[in-house]
N, C-alpha and C positions, 0 to 999 in steps of 0.2 A: 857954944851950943853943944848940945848934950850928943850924942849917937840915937840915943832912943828918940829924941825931939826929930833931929835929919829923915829917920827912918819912916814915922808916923806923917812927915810934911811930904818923905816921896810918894805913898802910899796913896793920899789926898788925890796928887795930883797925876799920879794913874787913871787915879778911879774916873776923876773930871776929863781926864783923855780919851777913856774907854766909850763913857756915856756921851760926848760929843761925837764922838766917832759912829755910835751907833744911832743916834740923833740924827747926822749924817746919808748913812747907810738907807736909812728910815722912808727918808725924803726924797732921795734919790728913787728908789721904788717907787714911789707912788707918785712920782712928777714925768719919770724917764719915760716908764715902761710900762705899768698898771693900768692906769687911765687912761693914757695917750692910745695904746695898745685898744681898748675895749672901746674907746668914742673912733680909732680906725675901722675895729672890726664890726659895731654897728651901720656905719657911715658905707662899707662897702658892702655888708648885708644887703643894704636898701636900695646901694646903687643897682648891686647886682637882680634886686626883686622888682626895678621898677620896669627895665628894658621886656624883664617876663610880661609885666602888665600891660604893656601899652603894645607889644606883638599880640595879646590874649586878645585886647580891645582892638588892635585893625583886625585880625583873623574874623573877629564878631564883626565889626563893619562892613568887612569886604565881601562877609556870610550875609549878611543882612543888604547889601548892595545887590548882590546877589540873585538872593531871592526878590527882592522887590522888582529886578529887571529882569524876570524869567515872569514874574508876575505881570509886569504891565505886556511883554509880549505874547502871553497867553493870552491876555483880555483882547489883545488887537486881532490875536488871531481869532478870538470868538466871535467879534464886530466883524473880518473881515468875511467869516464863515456866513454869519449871519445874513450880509452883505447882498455874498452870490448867493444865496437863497431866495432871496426876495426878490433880485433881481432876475431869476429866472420864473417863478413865479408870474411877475410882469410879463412878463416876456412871452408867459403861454399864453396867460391870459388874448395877449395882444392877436397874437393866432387865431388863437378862439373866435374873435372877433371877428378880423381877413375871411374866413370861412362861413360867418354867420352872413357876413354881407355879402358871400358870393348867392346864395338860396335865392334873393328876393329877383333874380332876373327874368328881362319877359322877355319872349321871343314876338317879333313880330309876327303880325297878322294883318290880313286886308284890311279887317273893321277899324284898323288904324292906321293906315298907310293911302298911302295914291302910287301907282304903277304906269309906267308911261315905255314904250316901244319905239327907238328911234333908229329909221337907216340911217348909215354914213355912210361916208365916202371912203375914208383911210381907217380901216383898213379895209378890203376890196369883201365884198358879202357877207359884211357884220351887221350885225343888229344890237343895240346898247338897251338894255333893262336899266330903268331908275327907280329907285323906290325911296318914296320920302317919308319921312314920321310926320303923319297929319296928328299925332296923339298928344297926350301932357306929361308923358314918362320918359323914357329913355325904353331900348326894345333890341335886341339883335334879332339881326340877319343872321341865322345857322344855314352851314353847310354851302349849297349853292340849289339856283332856283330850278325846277323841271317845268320847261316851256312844254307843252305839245300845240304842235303846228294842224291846223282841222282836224281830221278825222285821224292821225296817227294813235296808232296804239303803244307804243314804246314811248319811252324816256330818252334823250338823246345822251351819250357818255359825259361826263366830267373831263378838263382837262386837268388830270390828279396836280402834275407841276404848280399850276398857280394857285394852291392852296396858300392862305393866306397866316402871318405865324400866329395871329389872334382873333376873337371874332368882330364881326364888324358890329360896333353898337353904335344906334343912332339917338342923337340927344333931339328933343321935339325939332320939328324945321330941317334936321338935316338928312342927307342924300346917301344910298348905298347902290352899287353899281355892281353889274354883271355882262357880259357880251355873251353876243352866240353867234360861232360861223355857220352860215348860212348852208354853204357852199362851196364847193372846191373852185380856188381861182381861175382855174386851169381850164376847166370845163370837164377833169376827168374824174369827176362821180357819179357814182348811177342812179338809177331810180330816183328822178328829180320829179319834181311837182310844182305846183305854185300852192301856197296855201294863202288865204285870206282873212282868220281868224287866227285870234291865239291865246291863249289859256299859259297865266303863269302858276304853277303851286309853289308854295313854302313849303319851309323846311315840313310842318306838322300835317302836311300833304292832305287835310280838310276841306279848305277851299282855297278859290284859285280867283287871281285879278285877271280881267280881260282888258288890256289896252289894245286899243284901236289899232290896224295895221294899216301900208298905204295902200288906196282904192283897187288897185291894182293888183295890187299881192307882193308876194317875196314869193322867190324861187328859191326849194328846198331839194337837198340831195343827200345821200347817205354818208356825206364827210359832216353831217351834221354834227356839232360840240358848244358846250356851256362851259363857262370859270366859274370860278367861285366867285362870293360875295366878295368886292371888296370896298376899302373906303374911300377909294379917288375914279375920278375915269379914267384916267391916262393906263393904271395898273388895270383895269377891267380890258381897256382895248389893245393890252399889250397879248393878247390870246386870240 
């Protein structure tokens, strides 16, 4: 073989070395580094955009939780506002009413009552006023009654103490009671009498009941005293 032949045969296979080489070369880039490289760098792109979104969307939920429960405890608090309003409302009204029914009361009067005068025994120179509802209503007894004994011109004192805490009201049929000391136990009050009539007035001091006394009279002295109305005897003769 020639020189010149050798030389053109190494030439060849140079050239076939170079170009497999950069063939090579070629591949490697675009398998190692390229691609691999840019399907990383999208893949962590996304990763890193997706933790933004989904903190973007709780922050919105938790905004939105949020306000929905500031929302329904505003409503409550409207309802409950609403609530005590109405319930006070009621509530006056109801007053309103307490007060309307106190107006319609009567006091009693002869033209519906019976009056009766009784002596006892205990307690020593008492006298028991009874007054019954002969009427179809209900009726109080105000204040306490002013007996005058015949021809007296005065009124005899209150005992203030047995005021009673409420008025006595009598429902048809029933009883209201009052005492009156006659007399000093003792025999030491003056200016005594006997009277034989007796004249009670109500409170509206118009007209007066006459109950009968005994034939004989009561003996009357200047320790003369009335109670107040009340609604038992026992509480009437405890004066």
């Amino acid at each position: 073989m020639s020189a010149r032949t050798r030389r053109t045969g190494r030439a060849r296979l140079l050239t076939a070395a170079a170009l497999a080489a950069a063939a090579l070369t070629l591949t490697a880039c675009q398998d190692g580094e390229g691609v691999h490289d840019e399907g990383a760098s999208a893949a962590s792109a996304s990763a890193s955009a997706t933790p933004t979104s989904a903190s973007t969307a709780g922050s919105e939920g938790s905004s939105s939780s949020g306000n929905s429960a500031a929302g329904k405890n505003a409503s409550t608090s409207v309802h409950s506002s609403a609530a005590a309003k109405s319930s006070g409302s009621t509530g006056g009204k109801g007053a309103a009413g307490g007060a309307g029914s106190g107006s319609s009361r009567t006091r009693c009067s002869t033209s519906a009552t019976r009056t009766t005068a009784t002596v006892v025994s205990r307690p020593l120179n008492h006298l028991l006023l009874t007054v019954t509802n002969t009427g179809s209503k209900n009726c109080d007894l105000i204040g306490y009654p002013a007996p005058r004994f015949g021809e007296a011109q005065a009124v005899p004192p209150v005992f203030e103490a047995s005021k009673p805490q409420a008025v006595v009201t009598l429902a048809p049929g029933e009883s209201g009671y009052a005492s009156v000391l006659l007399s000093s136990a003792d025999g030491s009050g003056a200016n005594g009498y006997t009277a034989k009539s007796l004249e009670v007035y109500f409170n509206d001091g118009t007209t007066a009941a006459r109950p009968p006394l005994p034939a004989k009279g009561v003996h009357v002295d200047d320790s003369l005293r009335v109670s107040y109305w009340q609604s038992t005897l026992d509480d009437a003769l405890a004066w």
